[in-house]
MARGUZA-56990 format. One record per residue (C-alpha): z, y, x; residue in three letters; residue number from 1. Coordinates in pm, 1 decimal. Each point is the difference from the previous one (the first is absolute). Layout:
       up    north     east resn resi
        Z        Y        X  ala  NUM
...
***
This chain:
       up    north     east resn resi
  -2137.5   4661.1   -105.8  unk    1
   -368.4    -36.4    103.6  unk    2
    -90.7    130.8    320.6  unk    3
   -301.6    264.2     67.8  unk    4
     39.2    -45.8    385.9  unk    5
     43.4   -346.4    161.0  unk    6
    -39.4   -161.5    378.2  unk    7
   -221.0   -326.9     -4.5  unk    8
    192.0   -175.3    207.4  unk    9
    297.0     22.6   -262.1  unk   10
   -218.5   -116.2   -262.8  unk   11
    -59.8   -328.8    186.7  unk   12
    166.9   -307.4   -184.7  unk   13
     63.6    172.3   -305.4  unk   14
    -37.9   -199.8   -380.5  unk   15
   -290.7     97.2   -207.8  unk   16
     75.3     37.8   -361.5  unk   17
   -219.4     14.5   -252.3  unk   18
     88.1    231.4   -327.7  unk   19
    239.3   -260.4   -172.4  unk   20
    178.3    -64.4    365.1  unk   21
   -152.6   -304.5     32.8  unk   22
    -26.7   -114.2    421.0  unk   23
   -350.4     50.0     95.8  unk   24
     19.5    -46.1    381.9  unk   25
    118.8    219.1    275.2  unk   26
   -144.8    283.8    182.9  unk   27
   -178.5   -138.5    400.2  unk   28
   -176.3    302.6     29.7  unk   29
   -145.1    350.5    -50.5  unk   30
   -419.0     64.3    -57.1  unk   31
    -57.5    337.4    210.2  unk   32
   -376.7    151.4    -34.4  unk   33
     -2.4    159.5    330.6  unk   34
   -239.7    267.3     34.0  unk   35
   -185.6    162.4    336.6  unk   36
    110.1    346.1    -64.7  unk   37
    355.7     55.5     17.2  unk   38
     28.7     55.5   -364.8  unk   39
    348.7   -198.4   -168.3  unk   40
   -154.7   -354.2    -58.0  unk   41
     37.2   -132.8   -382.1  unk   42
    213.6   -308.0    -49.6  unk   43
   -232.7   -266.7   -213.0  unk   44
    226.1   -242.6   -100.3  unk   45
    263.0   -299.7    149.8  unk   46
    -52.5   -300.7    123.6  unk   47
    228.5   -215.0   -200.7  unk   48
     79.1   -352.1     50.8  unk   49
     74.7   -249.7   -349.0  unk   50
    216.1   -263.8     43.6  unk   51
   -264.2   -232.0     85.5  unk   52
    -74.0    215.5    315.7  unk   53
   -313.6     72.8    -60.3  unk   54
    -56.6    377.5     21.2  unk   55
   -150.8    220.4   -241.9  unk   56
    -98.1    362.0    -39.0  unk   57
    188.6    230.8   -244.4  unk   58
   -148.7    369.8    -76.6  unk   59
    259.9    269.4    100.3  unk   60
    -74.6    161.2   -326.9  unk   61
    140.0   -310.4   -167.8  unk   62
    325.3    125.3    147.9  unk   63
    219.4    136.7   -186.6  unk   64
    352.3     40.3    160.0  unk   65
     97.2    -82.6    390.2  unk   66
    388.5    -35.3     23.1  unk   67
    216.4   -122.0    270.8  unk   68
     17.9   -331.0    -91.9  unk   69
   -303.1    -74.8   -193.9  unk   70
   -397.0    116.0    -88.1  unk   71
   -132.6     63.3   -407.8  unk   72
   -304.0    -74.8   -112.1  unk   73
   -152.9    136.7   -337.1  unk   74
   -151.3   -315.4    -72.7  unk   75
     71.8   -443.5     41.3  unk   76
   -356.6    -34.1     -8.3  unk   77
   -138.6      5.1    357.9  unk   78
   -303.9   -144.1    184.7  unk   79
    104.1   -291.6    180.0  unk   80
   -276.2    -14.9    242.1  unk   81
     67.0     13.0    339.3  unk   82
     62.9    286.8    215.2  unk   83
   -279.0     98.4    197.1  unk   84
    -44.5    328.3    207.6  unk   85
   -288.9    253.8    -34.7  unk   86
   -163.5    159.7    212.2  unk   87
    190.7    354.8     53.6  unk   88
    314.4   -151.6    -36.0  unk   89
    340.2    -85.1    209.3  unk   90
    276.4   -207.7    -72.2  unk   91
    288.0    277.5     72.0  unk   92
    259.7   -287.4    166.7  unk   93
   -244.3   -238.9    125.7  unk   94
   -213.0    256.3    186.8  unk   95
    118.7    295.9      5.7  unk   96
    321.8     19.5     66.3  unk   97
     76.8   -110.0    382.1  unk   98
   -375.4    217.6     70.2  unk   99
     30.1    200.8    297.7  unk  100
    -41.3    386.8    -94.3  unk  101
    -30.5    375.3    135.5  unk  102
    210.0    251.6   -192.8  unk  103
    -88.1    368.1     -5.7  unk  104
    296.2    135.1   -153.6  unk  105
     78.1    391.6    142.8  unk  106
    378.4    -85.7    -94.1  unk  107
     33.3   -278.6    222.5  unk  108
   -173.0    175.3    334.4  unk  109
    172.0   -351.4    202.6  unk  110
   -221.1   -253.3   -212.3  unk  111
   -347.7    226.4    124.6  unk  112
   -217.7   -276.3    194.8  unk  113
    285.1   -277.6    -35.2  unk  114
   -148.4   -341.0   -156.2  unk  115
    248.8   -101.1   -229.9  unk  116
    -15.8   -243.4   -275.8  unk  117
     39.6    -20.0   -379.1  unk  118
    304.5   -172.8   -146.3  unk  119
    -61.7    105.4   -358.2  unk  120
   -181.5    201.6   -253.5  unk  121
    121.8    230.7   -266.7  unk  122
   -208.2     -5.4   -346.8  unk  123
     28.6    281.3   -265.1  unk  124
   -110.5      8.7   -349.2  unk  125
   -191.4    241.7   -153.3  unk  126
    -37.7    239.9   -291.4  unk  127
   -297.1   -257.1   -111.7  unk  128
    206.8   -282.2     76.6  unk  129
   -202.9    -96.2    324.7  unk  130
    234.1    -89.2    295.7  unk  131
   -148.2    115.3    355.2  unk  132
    187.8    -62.5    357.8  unk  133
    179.9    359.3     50.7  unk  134
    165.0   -104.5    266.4  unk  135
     16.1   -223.5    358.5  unk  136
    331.7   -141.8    189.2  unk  137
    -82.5     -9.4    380.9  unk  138
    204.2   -106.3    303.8  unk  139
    -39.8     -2.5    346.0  unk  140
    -10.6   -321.4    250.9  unk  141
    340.2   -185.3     28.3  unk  142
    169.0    109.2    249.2  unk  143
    267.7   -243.6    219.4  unk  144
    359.2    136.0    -98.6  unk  145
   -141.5    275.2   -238.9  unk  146
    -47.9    -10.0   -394.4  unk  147
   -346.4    150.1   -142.7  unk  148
     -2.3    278.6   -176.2  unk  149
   -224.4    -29.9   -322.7  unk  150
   -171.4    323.5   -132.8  unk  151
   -119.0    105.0   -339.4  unk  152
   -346.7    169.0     19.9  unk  153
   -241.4    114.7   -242.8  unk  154
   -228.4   -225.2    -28.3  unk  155
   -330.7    263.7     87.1  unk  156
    187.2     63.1    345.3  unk  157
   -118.4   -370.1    127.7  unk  158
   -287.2   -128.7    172.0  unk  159
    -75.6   -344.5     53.4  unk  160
      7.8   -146.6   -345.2  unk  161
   -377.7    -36.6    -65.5  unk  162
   -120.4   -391.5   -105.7  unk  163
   -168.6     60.2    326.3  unk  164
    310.4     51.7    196.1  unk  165
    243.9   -206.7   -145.5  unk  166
   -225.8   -289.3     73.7  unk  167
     48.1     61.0    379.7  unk  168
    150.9   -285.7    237.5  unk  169
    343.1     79.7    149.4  unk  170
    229.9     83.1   -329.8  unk  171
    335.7   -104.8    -70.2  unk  172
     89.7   -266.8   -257.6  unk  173
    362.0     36.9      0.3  unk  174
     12.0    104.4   -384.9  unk  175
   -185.0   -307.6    -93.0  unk  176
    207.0   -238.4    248.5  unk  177
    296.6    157.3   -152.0  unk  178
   -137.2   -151.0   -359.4  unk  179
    -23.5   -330.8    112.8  unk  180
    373.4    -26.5    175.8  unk  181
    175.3   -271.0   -193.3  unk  182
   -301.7    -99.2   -170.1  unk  183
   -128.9   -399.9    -36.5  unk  184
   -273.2    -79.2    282.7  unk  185
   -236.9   -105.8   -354.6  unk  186
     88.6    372.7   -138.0  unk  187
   -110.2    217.1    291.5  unk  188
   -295.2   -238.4     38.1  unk  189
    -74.9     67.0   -348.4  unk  190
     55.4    398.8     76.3  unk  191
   -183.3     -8.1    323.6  unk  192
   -317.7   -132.0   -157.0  unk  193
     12.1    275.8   -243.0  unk  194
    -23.5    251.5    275.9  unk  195
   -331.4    179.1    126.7  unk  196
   -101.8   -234.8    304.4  unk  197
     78.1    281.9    219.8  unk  198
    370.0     46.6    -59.6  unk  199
     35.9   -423.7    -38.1  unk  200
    -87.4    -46.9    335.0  unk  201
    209.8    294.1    175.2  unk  202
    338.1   -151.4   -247.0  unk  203
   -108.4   -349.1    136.4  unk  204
    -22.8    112.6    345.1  unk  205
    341.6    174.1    -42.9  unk  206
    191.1   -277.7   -131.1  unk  207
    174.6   -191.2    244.8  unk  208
   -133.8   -384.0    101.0  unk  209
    177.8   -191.5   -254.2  unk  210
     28.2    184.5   -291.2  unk  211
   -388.4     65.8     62.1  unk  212
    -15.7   -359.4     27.8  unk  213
    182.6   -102.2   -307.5  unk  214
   -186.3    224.3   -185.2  unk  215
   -379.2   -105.3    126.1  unk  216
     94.7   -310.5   -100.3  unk  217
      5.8    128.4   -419.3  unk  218
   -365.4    123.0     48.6  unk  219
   -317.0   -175.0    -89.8  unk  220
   -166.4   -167.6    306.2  unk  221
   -264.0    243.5     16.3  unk  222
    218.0    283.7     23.5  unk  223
    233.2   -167.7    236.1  unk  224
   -295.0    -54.2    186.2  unk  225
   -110.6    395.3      2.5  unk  226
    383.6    108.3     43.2  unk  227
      1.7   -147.8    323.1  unk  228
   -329.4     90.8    125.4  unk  229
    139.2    322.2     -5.7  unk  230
    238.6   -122.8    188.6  unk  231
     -9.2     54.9    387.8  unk  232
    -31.4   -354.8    162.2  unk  233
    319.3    -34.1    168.4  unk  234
    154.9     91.7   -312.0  unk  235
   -224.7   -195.2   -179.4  unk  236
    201.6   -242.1    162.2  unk  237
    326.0     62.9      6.6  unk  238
    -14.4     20.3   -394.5  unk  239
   -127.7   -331.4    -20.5  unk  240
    261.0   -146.3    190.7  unk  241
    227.3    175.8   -236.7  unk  242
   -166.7   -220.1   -290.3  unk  243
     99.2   -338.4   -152.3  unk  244
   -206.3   -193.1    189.4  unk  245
   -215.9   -147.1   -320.9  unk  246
    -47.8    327.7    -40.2  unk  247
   -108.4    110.9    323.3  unk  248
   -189.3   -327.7      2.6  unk  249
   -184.0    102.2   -327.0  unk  250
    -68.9    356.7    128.1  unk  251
   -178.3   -113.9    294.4  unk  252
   -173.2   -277.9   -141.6  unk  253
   -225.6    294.1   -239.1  unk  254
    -72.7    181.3    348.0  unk  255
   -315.0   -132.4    233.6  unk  256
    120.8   -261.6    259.0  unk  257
     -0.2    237.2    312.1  unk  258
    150.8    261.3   -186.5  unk  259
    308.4   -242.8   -108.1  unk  260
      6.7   -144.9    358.3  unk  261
     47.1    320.9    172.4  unk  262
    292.9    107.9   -186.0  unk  263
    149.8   -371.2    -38.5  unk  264
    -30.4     69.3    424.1  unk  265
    167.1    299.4    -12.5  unk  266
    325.8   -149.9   -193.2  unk  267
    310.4   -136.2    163.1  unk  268
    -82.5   -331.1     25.5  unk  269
    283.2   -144.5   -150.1  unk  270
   -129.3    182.7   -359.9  unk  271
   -359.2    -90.2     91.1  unk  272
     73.4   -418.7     -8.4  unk  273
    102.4      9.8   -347.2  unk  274
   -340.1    155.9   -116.0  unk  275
   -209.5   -163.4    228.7  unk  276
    110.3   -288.3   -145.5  unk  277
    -22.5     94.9   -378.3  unk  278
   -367.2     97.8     57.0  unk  279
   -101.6   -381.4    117.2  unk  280
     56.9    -47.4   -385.2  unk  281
   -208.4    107.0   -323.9  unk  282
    152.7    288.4   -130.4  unk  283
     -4.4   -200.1   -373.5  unk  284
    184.7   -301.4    176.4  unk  285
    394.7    -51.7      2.3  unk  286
    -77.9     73.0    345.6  unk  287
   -131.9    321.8    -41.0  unk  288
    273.7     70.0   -220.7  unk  289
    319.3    -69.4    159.1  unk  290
    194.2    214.1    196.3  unk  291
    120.3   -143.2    303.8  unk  292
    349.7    143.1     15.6  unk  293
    187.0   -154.3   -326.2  unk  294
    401.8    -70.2    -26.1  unk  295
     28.0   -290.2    329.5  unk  296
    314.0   -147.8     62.5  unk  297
    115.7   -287.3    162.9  unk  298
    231.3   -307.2   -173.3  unk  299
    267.9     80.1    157.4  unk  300
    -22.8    399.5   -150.2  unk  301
    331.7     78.1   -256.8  unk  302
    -95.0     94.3   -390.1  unk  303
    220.2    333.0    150.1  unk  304
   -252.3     50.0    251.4  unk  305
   -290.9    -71.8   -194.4  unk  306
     46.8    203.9   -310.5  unk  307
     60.6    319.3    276.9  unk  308
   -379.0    -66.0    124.5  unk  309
   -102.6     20.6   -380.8  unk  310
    134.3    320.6    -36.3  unk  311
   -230.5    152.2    262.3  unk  312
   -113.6    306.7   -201.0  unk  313
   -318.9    -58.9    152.0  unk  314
    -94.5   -315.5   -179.3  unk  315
   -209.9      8.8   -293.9  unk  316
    195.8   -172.4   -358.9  unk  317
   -214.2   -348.2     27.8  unk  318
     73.2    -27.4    443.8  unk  319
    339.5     65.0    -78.4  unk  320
     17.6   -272.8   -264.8  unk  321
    -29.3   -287.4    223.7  unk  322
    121.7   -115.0    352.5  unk  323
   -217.2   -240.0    211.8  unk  324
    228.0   -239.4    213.9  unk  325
   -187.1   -167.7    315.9  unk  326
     91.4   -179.4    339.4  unk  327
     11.5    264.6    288.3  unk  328
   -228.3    201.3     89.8  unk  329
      4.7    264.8   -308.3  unk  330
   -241.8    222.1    107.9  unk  331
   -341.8   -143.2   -162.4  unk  332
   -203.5   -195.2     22.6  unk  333
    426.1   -149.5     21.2  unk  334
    140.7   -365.5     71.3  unk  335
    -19.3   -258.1   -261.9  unk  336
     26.1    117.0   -363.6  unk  337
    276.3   -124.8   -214.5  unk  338
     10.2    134.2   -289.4  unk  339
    108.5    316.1   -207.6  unk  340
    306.4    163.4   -219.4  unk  341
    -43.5    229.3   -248.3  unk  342
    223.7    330.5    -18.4  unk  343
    146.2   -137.1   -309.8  unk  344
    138.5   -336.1    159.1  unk  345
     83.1    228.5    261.2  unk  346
    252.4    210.7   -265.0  unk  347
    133.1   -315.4   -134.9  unk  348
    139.7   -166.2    345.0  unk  349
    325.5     72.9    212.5  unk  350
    -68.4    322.3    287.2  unk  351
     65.9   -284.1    251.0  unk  352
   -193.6   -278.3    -96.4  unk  353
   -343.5    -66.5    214.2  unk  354
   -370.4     29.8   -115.1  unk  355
    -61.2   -331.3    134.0  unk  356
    232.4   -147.1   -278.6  unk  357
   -170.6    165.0   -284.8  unk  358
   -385.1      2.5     85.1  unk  359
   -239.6   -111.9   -232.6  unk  360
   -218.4   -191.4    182.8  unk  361
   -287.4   -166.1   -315.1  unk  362
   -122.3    317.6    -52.1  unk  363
   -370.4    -42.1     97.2  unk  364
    -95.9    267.0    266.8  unk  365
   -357.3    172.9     13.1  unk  366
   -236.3   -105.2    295.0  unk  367
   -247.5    316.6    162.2  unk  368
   -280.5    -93.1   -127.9  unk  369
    109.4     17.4   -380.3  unk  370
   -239.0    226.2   -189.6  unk  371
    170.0    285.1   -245.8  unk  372
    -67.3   -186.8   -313.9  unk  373
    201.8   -325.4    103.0  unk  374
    297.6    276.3    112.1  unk  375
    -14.3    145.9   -318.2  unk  376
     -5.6   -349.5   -146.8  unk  377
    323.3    -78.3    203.1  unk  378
    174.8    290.3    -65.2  unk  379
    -12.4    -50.9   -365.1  unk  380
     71.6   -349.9     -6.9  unk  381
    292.2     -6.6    214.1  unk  382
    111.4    363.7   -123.3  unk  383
     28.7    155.2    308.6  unk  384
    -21.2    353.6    127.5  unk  385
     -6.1   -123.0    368.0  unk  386
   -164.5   -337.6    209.9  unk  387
     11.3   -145.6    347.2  unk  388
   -332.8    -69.6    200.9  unk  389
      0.3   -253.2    231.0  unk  390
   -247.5   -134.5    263.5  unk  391
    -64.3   -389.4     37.9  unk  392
    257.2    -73.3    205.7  unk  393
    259.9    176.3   -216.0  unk  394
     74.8    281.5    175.4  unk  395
     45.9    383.4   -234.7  unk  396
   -275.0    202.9     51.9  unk  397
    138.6    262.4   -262.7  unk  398
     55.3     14.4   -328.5  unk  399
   -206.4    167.1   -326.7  unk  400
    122.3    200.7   -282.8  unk  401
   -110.1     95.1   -376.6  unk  402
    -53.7    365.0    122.3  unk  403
   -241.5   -113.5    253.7  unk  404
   -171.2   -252.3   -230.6  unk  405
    -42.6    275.0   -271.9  unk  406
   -125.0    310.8    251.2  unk  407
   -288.7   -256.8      0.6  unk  408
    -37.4   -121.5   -326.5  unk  409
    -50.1    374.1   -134.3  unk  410
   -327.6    170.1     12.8  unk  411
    -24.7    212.2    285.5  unk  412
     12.3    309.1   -203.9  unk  413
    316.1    -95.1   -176.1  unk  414
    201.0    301.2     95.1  unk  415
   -264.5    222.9   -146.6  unk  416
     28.4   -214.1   -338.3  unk  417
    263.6    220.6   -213.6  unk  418
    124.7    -54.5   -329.0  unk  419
    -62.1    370.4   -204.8  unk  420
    348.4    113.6    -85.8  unk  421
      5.4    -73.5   -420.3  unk  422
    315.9    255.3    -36.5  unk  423
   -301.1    244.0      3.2  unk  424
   -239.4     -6.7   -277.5  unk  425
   -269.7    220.5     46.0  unk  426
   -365.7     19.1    145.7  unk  427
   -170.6    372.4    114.8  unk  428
***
């Protein structure tokens, strides 16, 4: 049965159909025009997201049934242009819920001159088949030891919910961080870049170091670069340390050299070398590319013991592919290189048996200087996912893989570069 009175944040997630049930995309958020007097603001449509992430903007009058599991349209034939916001109007979960609030309720005399905040918002349809926000849940601060209440108010008995106010500094993002738990670091980068540039930076400074960090890393460089001027220095810092160090080493190498300098000075030395050292190369060399901390194991290491490190959850597919076997030291730049053993040859041997014994040692390794185009030559040749870089006198400097080689063989706009979703087949 269709509902006539929903809360946003339930209608998060849910499958768009279109009239023959067809999967349109699924519901990210709610259009609210908020007005200055406190008047029940009209709901002008959802934010929905196609399959091919990009978002688009679907008239609430195109609605046609909102059930528990699922949201009707009257029509297949949407606009798939992107979602932009107009002036006069909030995104319900990205901005408003979280906002901090005054409520002027005469039943609830304990909530008079208490900032609480919102947690959701109730929407009603009308005789004309308009929906308008009826309806605010608030709660209190956390309290150590206690659970928050949450209170249903009418919506015309809070204050603080003007554009103007909602855009102040010091709100809460724990709706939105609550979104993004379990999420891929590429997904809430994605999600955080739809946000207004407000709420991005107050999720970014909420997130802790290395999640923040793994996500920075799925942004374009100019926004990485923005993100963490934002940022205050020291933990301006501490996120980069929390980066791969290509990463970090391409991050810095977009910022002015005294800028870079002063937070490669504020970093724990022992994350610092790494970078320093990636940014004496050209960031289109193998060089530039590598990462410095590949799979590094000595002759002597087991298969057993080797096919453990691979299953470090925090390798990429292509580092993970490959093992790099050298003379002690391991740390880079290491001892002599000797060669490498792919995960497969890795699956085929006895738990016991040592790397040294299976090694493939023709495999031509990559020197520094290398530009892109001969990696991408060598990758294809050889059909590899993953290569060793080596200095002249043999010694692993890191190692280079496809995903690397690709983030700069794209055009820098690449993310922005979406395919229109053809399960839809209509123009406004």
């Amino acid at each position: 049965m269709a509902a006539t009175r929903v809360y946003v944040a339930r209608l998060a997630g849910l499958v768009v159909l279109g009239p023959d049930g067809e999967s349109i995309g699924r519901v990210r958020d709610v259009v609210v025009a908020i007005r200055y007097d406190r008047q029940q603001p009209r709901i002008h449509g959802l934010v929905v997201e196609l399959p091919t992430r990009r978002r688009i903007f679907v008239p609430i009058l195109r609605v046609t049934a909102i059930e528990p599991g699922m949201v009707t349209l009257n029509t297949g034939t949407v606009s798939l242009r992107r979602f932009t916001q107009r002036p006069g109007e909030m995104l319900a979960l990205a901005q408003i819920v979280d906002s901090s609030v005054r409520v002027e309720d005469p039943d609830l005399p304990d909530l008079a001159g208490v900032d609480v905040f919102v947690v959701d918002l109730g929407m009603e349809q009308t005789r004309t088949r308009d929906w308008r926000v009826t309806k605010v849940a608030v709660r209190g601060h956390r309290r150590i030891g206690r659970r928050r209440t949450v209170h249903v108010v009418d919506w015309i008995h809070v204050s603080g919910l003007t554009p103007h106010e909602i855009d102040r500094p010091g709100q809460e993002v724990t709706q939105l961080l609550e979104q993004f738990e379990g999420l891929r670091p590429a997904d809430v980068a994605h999600l955080l870049r739809e946000l207004p540039e407000k709420r991005r930076i107050e999720v970014a400074v909420a997130l802790d170091d290395e999640r923040l960090a793994d996500v920075v890393q799925e942004l374009p460089d100019d926004e990485q670069v923005d993100l963490l001027g934002h940022l205050e220095v020291r933990r301006a810092a501490d996120v980069l340390e929390a980066m791969d160090p290509d990463d970090a080493a391409d991050l810095l190498g977009e910022l002015p050299v005294g800028e870079a300098e002063s937070l490669l000075a504020l970093m724990d030395p022992e994350e610092s070398e790494p970078v320093r050292r990636l940014l004496e190369h050209s960031p289109y060399s193998a060089g530039g590319l590598m990462t410095p901390k590949p799979v590094i194991l000595t002759p002597s290491t087991t298969v057993a013991e080797a096919l453990a490190r691979v299953r470090n959850p925090d390798l990429t597919p292509a580092l993970a592919s490959m093992v790099f076997v050298v003379r002690p030291p391991t740390a880079t730049p290491t001892g002599r290189y000797l060669g490498s053993v792919h995960i497969q040859q890795l699956l085929r041997e006895p738990p016991a048996h040592l790397v040294g014994g299976i090694l493939d040692a023709d495999l031509a390794p990559l020197r520094p200087e290398v530009p892109l185009s001969e990696v991408t030559r060598y990758f294809a040749t050889y059909n590899m996912v993953c290569g060793p870089v080596v200095d002249e006198e043999n010694h692993l400097l890191g190692a280079v893989s496809v995903d690397d080689v690709l983030d700069h063989l794209l055009p820098d706009d690449w993310r922005d570069q979406e395919e229109l979703h053809e399960g839809i087949v209509g123009h406004e």
